[in-house]
N, C-alpha and C positions, 0 to 999 in steps of 0.2 A: 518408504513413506509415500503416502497415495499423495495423488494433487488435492489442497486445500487444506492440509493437515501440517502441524507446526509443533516441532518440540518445545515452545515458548512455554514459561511456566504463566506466563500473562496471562491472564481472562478478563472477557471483554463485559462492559458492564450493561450491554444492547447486544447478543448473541447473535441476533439479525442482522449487525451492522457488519458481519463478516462475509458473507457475501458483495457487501456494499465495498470492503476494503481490500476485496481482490480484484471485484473490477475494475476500481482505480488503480490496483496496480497492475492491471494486464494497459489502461488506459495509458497510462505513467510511462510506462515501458512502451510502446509503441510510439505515442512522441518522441519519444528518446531514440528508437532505432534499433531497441535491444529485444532479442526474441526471447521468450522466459521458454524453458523446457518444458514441453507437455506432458511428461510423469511428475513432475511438481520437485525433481530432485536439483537442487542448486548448487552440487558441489562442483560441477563442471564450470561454473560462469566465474565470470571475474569477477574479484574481488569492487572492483572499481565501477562496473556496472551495476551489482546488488547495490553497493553502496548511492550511487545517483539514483537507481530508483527510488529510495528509501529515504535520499533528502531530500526528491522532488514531491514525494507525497506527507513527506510532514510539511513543508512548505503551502502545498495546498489544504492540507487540514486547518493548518495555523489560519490560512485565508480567507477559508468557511466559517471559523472562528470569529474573526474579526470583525466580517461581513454582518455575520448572524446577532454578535453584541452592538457592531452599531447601529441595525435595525431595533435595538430594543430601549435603546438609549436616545431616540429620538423622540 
Protein backbone atom coordinates (compact mmCIF):
# COMPACT_ATOMS: atom_id res chain seq x y z
CA UNK A 1 0.00 0.00 0.00
CA UNK A 2 1.43 3.44 -1.21
CA UNK A 3 1.68 6.48 1.42
CA UNK A 4 -1.83 7.99 1.86
CA UNK A 5 -3.82 5.17 1.03
CA UNK A 6 -6.06 3.27 3.68
CA UNK A 7 -7.82 -0.05 3.61
CA UNK A 8 -10.63 1.93 5.71
CA UNK A 9 -13.98 1.16 4.23
CA UNK A 10 -14.80 4.86 5.77
CA UNK A 11 -15.25 7.69 3.23
CA UNK A 12 -14.91 11.04 3.99
CA UNK A 13 -17.71 13.44 3.53
CA UNK A 14 -14.94 16.63 2.33
CA UNK A 15 -12.56 14.29 0.21
CA UNK A 16 -10.23 17.47 0.46
CA UNK A 17 -10.18 17.12 4.02
CA UNK A 18 -7.65 14.23 3.64
CA UNK A 19 -4.91 15.80 3.03
CA UNK A 20 -5.83 18.11 5.84
CA UNK A 21 -5.95 14.68 8.16
CA UNK A 22 -2.67 13.56 7.27
CA UNK A 23 -0.97 16.54 8.10
CA UNK A 24 -2.24 16.52 11.37
CA UNK A 25 -1.06 13.29 11.65
CA UNK A 26 2.39 13.60 10.52
CA UNK A 27 1.75 17.08 12.94
CA UNK A 28 0.35 14.67 15.87
CA UNK A 29 3.27 12.33 15.58
CA UNK A 30 6.02 14.54 15.75
CA UNK A 31 4.93 16.21 18.96
CA UNK A 32 4.71 13.04 20.17
CA UNK A 33 8.26 11.84 19.04
CA UNK A 34 7.11 9.13 16.99
CA UNK A 35 8.46 8.86 13.19
CA UNK A 36 5.52 7.49 10.87
CA UNK A 37 7.21 5.16 8.00
CA UNK A 38 7.66 6.97 4.75
CA UNK A 39 6.19 3.94 2.47
CA UNK A 40 3.05 4.66 4.45
CA UNK A 41 3.17 0.85 5.78
CA UNK A 42 2.35 0.60 9.74
CA UNK A 43 2.69 -2.75 10.47
CA UNK A 44 6.29 -2.29 11.83
CA UNK A 45 5.15 0.54 14.59
CA UNK A 46 3.70 -0.23 17.87
CA UNK A 47 0.72 -0.88 18.51
CA UNK A 48 0.72 1.82 21.42
CA UNK A 49 2.09 4.55 19.34
CA UNK A 50 -0.48 4.10 16.28
CA UNK A 51 -2.71 4.10 19.02
CA UNK A 52 -1.55 7.73 20.83
CA UNK A 53 -1.58 9.14 17.60
CA UNK A 54 -4.94 8.34 16.84
CA UNK A 55 -6.30 9.51 20.32
CA UNK A 56 -4.19 12.72 20.14
CA UNK A 57 -5.87 13.64 16.90
CA UNK A 58 -9.55 12.80 17.87
CA UNK A 59 -8.78 14.96 20.86
CA UNK A 60 -7.83 17.78 18.67
CA UNK A 61 -10.80 17.29 16.07
CA UNK A 62 -13.12 17.00 19.16
CA UNK A 63 -11.33 20.74 20.11
CA UNK A 64 -11.90 22.26 16.68
CA UNK A 65 -15.35 21.15 17.31
CA UNK A 66 -15.95 22.71 20.23
CA UNK A 67 -14.11 25.79 19.45
CA UNK A 68 -16.00 26.07 16.04
CA UNK A 69 -19.80 25.50 17.97
CA UNK A 70 -18.86 27.96 20.46
CA UNK A 71 -18.10 30.53 17.99
CA UNK A 72 -21.47 30.03 16.65
CA UNK A 73 -23.34 30.03 19.72
CA UNK A 74 -22.23 33.37 20.60
Amino acid sequence: MSAGQSRSSNTLVVPQANAALDQLKYEVAQELGISIPQDGYYGNMATRDTGAIGGHITRRLVQIAEQSLAGQFK
